[in-house]
C-alpha positions as CSV (number, residue, x, y, z in Angstrom):
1,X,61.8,13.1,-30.3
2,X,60.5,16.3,-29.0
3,X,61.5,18.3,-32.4
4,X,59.9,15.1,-34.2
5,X,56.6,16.1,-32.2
6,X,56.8,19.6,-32.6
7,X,57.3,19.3,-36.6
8,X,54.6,16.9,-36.6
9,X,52.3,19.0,-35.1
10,X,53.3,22.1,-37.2
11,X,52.2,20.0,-40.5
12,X,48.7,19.4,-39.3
13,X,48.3,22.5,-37.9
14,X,49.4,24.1,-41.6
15,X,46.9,21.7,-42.8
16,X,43.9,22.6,-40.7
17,X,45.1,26.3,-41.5
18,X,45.2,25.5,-45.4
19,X,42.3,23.1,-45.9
20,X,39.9,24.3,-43.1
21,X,36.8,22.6,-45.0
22,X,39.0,19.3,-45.5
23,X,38.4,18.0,-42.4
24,X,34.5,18.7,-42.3
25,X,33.7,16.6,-44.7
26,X,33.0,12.8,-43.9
27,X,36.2,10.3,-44.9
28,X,35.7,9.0,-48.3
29,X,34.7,5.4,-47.2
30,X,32.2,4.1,-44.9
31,X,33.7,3.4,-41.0
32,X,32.5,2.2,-38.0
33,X,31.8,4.5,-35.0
34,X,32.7,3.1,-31.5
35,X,31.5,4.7,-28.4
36,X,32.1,3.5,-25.1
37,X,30.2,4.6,-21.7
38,X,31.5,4.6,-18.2
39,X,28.9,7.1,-16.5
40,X,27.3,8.0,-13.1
41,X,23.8,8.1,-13.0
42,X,22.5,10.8,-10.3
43,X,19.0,9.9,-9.8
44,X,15.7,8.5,-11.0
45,X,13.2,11.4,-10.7
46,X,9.5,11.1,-10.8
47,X,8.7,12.2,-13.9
48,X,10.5,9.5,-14.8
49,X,13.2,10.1,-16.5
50,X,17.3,9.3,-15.2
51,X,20.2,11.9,-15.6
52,X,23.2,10.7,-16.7
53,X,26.9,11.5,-16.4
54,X,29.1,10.0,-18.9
55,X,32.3,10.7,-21.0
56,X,31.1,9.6,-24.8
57,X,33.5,8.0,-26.8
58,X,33.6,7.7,-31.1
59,X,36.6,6.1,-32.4
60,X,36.6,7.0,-36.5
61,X,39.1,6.7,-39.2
62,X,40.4,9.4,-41.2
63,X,42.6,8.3,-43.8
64,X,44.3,12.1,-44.8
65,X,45.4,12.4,-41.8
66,X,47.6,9.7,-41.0
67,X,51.0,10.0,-40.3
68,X,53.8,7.7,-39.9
69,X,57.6,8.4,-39.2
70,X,56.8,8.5,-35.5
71,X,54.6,5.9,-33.2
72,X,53.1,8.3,-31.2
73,X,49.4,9.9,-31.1
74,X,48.3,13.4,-30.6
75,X,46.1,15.4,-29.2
76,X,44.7,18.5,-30.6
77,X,43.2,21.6,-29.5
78,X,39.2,21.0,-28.2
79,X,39.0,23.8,-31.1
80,X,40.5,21.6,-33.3
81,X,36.2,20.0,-33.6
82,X,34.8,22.7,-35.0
83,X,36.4,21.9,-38.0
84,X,37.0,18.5,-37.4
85,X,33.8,16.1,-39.1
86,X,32.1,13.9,-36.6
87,X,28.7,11.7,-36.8
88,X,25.4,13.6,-36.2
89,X,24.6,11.2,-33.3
90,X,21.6,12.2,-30.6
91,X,20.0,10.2,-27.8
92,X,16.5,9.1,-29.2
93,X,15.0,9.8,-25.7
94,X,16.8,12.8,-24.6
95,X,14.6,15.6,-22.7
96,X,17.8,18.1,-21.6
97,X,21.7,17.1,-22.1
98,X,24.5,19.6,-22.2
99,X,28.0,19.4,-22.6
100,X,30.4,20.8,-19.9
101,X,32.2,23.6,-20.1
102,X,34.0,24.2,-17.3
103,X,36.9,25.6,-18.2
104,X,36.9,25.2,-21.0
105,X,34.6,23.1,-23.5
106,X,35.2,19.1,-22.4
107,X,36.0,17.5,-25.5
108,X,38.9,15.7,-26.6
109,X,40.6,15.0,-29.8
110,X,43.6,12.4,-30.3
111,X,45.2,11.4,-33.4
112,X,46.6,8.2,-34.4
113,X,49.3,7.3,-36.7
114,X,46.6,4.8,-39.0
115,X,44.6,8.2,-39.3
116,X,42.3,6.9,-36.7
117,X,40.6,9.6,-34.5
118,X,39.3,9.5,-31.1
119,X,36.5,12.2,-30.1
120,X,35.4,12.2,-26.7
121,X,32.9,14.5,-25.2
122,X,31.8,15.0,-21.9
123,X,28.0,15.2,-21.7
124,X,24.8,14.9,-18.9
125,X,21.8,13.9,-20.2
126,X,18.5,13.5,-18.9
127,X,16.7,10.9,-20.7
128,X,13.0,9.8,-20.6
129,X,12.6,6.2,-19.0
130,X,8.6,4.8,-19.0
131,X,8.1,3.3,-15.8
132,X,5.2,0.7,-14.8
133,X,4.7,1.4,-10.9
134,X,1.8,-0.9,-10.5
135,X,3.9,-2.9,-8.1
136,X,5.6,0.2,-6.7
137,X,8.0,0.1,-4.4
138,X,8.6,-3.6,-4.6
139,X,8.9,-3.2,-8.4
140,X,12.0,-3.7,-11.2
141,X,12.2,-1.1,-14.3
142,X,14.5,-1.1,-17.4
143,X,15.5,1.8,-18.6
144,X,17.6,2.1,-21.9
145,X,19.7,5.0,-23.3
146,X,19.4,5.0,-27.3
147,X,22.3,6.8,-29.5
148,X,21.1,7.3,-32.7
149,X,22.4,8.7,-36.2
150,X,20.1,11.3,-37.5
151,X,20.6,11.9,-41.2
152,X,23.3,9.2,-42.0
153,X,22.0,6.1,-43.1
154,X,23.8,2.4,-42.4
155,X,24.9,3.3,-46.4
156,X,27.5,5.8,-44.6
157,X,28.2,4.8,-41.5
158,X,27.8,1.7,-39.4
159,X,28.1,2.0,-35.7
160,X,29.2,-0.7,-33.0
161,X,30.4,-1.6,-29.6
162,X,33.9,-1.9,-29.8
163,X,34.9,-4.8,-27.6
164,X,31.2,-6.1,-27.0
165,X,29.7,-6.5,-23.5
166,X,32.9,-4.4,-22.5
167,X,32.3,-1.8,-24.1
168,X,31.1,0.2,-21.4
169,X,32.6,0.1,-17.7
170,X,32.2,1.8,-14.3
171,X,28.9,0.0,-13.8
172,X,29.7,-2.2,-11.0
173,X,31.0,1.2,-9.0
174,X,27.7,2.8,-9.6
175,X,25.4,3.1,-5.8
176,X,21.8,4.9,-6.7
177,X,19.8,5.5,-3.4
178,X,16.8,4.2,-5.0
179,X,18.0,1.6,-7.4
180,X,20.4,-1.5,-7.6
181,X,21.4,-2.1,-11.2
182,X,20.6,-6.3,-11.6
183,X,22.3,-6.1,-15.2
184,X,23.1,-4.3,-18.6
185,X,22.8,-5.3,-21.6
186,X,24.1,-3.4,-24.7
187,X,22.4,-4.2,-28.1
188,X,23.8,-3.1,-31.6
189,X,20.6,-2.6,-34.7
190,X,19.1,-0.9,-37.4
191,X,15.8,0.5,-37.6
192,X,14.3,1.0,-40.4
193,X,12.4,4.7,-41.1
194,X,10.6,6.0,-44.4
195,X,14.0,7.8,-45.4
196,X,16.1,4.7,-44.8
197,X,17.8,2.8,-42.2
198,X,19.5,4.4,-39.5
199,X,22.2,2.6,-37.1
200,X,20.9,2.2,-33.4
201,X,22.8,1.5,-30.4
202,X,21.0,1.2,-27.1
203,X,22.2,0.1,-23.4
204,X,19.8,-0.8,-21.1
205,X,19.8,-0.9,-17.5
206,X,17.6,-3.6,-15.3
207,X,17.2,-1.2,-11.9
208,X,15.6,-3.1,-8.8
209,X,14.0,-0.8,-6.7
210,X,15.8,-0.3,-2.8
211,X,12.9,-1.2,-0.3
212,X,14.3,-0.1,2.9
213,X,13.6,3.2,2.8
214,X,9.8,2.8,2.1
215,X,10.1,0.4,4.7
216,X,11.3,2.8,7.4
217,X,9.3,5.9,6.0
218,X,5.9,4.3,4.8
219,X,5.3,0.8,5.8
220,X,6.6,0.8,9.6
221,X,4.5,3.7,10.5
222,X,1.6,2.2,9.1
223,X,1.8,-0.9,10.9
224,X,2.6,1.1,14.0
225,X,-0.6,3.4,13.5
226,X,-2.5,0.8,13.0
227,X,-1.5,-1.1,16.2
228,X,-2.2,1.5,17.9
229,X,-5.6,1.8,16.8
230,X,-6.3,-1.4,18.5
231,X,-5.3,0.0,22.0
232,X,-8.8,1.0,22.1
233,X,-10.6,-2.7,22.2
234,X,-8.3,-2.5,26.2
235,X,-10.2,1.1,27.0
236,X,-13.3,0.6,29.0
237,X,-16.6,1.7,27.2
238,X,-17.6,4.1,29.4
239,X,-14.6,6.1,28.4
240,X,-15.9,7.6,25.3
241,X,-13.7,10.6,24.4
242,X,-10.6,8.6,24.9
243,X,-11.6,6.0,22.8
244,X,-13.0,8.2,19.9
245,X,-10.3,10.5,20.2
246,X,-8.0,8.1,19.7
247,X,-9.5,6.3,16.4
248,X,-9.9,9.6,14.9
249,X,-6.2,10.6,15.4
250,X,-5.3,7.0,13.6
251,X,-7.2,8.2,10.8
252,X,-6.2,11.4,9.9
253,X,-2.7,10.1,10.6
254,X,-2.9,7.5,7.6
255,X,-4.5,10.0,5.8
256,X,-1.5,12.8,6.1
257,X,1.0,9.5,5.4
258,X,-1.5,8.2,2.1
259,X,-1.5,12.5,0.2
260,X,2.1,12.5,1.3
261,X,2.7,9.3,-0.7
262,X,0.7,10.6,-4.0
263,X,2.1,14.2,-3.7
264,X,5.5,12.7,-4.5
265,X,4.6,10.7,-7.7
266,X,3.3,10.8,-10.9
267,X,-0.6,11.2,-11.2
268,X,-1.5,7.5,-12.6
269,X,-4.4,5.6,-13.7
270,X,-4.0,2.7,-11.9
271,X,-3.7,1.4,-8.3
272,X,-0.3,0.8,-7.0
273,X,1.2,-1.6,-4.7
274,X,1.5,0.9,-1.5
275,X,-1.7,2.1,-2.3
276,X,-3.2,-1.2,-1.5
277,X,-1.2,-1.5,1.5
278,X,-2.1,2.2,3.0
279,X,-5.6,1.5,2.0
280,X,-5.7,-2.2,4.0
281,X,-4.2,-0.2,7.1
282,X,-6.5,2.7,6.4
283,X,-9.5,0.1,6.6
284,X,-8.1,-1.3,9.4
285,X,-8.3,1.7,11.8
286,X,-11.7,2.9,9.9
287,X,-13.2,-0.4,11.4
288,X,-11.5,0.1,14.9
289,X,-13.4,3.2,15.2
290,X,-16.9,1.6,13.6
291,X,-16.8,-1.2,16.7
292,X,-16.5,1.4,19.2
293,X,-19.8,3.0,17.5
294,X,-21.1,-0.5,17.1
295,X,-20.5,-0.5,20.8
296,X,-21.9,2.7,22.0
297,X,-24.9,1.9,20.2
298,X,-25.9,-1.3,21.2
299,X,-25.0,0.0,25.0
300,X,-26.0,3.6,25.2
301,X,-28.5,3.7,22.6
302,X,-30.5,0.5,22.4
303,X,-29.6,-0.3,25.6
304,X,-31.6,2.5,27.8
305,X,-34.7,2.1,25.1
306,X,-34.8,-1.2,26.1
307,X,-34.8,-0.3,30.1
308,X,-37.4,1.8,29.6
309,X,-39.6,-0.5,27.9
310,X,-39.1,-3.1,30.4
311,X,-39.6,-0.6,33.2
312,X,-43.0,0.8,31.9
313,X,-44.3,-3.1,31.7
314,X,-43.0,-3.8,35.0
315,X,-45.0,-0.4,36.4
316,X,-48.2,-1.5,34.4
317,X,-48.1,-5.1,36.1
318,X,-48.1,-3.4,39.7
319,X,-50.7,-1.0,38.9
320,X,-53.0,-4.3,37.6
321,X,-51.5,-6.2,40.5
322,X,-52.7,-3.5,43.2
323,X,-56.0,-3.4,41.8
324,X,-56.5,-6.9,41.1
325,X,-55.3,-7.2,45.3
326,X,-58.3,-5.8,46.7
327,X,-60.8,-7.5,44.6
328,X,-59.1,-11.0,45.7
329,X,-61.4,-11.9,49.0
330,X,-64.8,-12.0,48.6
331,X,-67.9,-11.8,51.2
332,X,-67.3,-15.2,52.5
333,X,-64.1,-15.3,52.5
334,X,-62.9,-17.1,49.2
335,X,-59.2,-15.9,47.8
336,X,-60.1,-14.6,44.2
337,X,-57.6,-15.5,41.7
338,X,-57.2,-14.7,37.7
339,X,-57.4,-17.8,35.9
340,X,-53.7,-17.5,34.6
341,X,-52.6,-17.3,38.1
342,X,-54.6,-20.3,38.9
343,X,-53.4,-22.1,35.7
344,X,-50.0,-21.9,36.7
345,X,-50.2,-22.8,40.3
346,X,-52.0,-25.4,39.8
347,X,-50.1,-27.5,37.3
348,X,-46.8,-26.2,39.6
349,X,-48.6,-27.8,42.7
350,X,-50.7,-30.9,40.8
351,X,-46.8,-31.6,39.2
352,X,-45.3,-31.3,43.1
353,X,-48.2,-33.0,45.0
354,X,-49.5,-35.8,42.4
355,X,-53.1,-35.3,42.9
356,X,-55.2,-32.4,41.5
357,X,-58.6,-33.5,43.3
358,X,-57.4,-31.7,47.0
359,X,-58.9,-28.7,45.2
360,X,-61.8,-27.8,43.7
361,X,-61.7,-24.7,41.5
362,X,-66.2,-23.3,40.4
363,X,-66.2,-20.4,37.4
364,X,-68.8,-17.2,37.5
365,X,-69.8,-15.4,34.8
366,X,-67.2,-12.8,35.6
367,X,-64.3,-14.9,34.9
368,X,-63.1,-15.0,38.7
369,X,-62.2,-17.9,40.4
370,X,-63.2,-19.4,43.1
371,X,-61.1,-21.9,45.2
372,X,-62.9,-24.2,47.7
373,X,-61.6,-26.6,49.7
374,X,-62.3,-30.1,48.8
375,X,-62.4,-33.4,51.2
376,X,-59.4,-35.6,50.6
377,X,-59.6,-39.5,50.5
378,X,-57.1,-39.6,52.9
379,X,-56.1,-37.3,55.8
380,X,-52.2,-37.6,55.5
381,X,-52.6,-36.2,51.5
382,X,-55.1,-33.6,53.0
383,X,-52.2,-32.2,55.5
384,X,-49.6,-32.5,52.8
385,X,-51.6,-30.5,50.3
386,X,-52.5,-27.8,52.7
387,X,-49.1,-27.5,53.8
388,X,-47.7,-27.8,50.5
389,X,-49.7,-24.9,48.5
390,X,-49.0,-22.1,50.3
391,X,-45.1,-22.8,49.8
392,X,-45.5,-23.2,46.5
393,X,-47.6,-20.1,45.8
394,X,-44.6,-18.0,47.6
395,X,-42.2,-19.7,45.1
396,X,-44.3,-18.9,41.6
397,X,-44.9,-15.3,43.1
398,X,-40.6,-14.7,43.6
399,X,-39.9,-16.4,40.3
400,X,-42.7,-14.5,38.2
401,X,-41.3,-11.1,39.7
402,X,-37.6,-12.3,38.4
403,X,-38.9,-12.9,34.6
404,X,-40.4,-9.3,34.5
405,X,-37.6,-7.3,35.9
406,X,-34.9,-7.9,32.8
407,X,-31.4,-6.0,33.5
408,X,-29.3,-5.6,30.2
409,X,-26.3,-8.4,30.0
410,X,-23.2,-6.0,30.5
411,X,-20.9,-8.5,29.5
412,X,-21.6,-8.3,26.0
413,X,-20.0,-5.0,25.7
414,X,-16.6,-6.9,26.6
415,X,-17.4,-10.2,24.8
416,X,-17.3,-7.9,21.1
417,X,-14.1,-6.0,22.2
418,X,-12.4,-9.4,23.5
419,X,-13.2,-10.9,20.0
420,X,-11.9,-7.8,18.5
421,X,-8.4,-8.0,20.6
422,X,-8.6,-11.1,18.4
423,X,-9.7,-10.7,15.2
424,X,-8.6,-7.4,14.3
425,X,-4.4,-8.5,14.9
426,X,-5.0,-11.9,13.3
427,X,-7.0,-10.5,10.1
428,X,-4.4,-7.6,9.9
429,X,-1.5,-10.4,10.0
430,X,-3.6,-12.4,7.4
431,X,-3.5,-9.5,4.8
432,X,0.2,-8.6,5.4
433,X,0.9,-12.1,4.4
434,X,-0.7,-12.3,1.3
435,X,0.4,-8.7,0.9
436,X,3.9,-9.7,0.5
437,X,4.1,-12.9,-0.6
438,X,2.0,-12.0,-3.5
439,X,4.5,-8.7,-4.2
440,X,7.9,-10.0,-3.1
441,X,7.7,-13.2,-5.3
């Protein structure tokens, strides 16, 4: 058997040697080209493209060189393809691809007794993938590797997959830190170009984005910011640089997280899915630092103006009050009262008493008052309304003193934070619902 071997492997090497252009010429009948995949695929970059790892396959037929005698195959020299005729295939969206070299050139050449020849080749490629990240990270891509013939037509050559779906293996083993491959699919066409139709063979790959890092890196810290922004509504408002130092740490935080994000992907037109999120969560804190200004405002800005106001009124009255006091008893002896004054007390006492005729009020030309005492019809409603008025006069005095001197309502400055303890977390759960129902499903 071994001498068998060696002859037959003398006899194709004296034919190489004797007919070196024999072989690079294309068999004299049209074949079919089978090529079958098992690759690794290294990573999904952000351009983005994939790189690819993969042993390439093309089963051909070659009638003048079969052999028979003995049932064995053989395998030639890697040197043996420079000479040997093989299809002008490329990848139709290949940006770099090389074959390995290492030792020595990685391709292999095996001949089988039928003439049949297997040509395998060892090559990386990195090949162009168009993503749509509008629902990035939450979002599924396919991504399809093309083989192509360039200048044979389908009136040369035909290609395949040789055994169908099965054609290409070691998916199931592939783990990308990014992506899960859902499914492949492998299609067999021809397109159809100006110079003629071409064979096309294409396997694409259904990737489904891994979520848990973003989670952990991107949408956890933005939660947890956020929160944290909210600590604020339990600081007192006298406590000013705490509370804006606080809300202005929040948001230069989401801001470092939100350039991060973009510095690591493709500049884009349109608005992705975390960019919707950061920019809720960046809202968010904005408005947790806006209520605290709302706050400070209404409090240490309108709130003084207003004391001031009221003080300056409640001064004025006094001044008119003092020198209204020592025009108030004339030279016999009558109390001299504005007519508001006596307006008021006297519906307050006719509504206490029940009979407005135990006064008698007489009008100068000045517009003072004069009160005289009139005689009652009956002495008991005399003593009652003389006892009765100067009680009631004490009473008006007190309550019109506690109308002019306003103090500012404090507890409105913790009415708006303990609304905001409220509606700040349940607003912020609102929008993470919709958030990932509307992404997720």
């Amino acid at each position: 058997m071994t001498s068998s071997l060696g002859q037959l492997y003398s006899l194709h090497l004296t034919f190489l040697s004797q007919h070196p252009r024999a072989l690079a010429l294309p068999p004299s009948y049209s074949f079919h080209s089978n090529l079958c995949f098992s690759f690794t695929v290294h990573e999904m970059d952000p351009e983005p493209s994939g790189t690819w790892l993969k042993p390439q396959f093309l089963l051909f037929f070659y009638k003048r060189l079969a052999y028979s005698g003995i049932p064995l195959n053989l395998t030639l020299d890697n040197r043996v393809a420079d000479q040997l005729w093989v299809p002008d295939t490329y990848f139709l969206n290949d940006k770099k691809s090389f074959v390995h070299g290492v030792t020595v050139k990685n391709r292999m050449i095996r001949l089988h007794p039928d003439g049949t020849v297997l040509y395998g080749l060892r090559i990386t490629t990195t090949a162009a993938c168009m993503m749509d990240l509008r629902r990035y990270p939450l979002d599924e891509q396919n991504c399809t590797l093309e083989i192509e013939s360039y200048g044979y037509t389908t009136d040369d050559i035909e290609f395949y997959w040789r055994g169908g779906d099965k054609a290409v293996t070691g998916v199931e083993r592939i783990e990308l830190p990014q992506f899960s491959i859902v499914e492949h699919r492998l299609v067999s066409r021809n397109v159809v170009f100006a110079t003629g139709a071409y064979p096309r063979l294409s396997l694409s790959f259904r990737l489904k984005r891994n979520i848990g890092y973003f989670i952990l890196q991107t949408y956890m810290p933005s939660i947890l910011i956020t929160i944290l922004s909210w600590v604020s509504f339990w600081i007192n408002y006298d406590a000013s640089a705490a509370r804006v130092a606080l809300g202005i740490t929040t948001v230069l935080t989401m801001t470092t997280i939100n350039t991060h994000l973009r510095e690591t992907l493709p500049k884009i037109p349109y608005v992705k899915a975390i960019d919707m999120y950061l920019m809720g969560c960046f809202v968010f804190v904005f408005l947790a630092l806006l209520e605290y200004a709302f706050v400070n405002y209404i409090f240490f800005g309108r709130g003084p103006q207003r004391q001031k106001k009221l003080a300056e009124k409640t001064a004025k009255a006094k001044n008119d009050r003092s020198k209204s006091e020592s025009n108030r008893v004339d030279a016999h002896g009558n109390i001299l009262l504005t007519s508001l004054e006596v307006h008021n007390e006297m519906n307050e006492v006719a509504g206490s008493v029940g009979d407005t005729r135990n006064s008698a009020i007489s009008f100068d030309n000045s517009g003072i008052q004069y009160r005289k005492q009139s005689m009652p019809r009956e002495g008991h409603g005399r003593y009652m309304g003389d006892r009765s008025i100067p009680h009631k006069k004490t009473q008006l005095r007190r309550r019109s003193s506690q109308l002019k001197i306003k103090i500012p309502d404090l507890t409105d400055v913790n009415a708006i934070d303990r609304w905001s303890r409220i509606v700040f977390p349940f607003t912020f759960s609102l929008f993470n619902l919709v958030y990932w129902l509307y992404y997720v499903n």
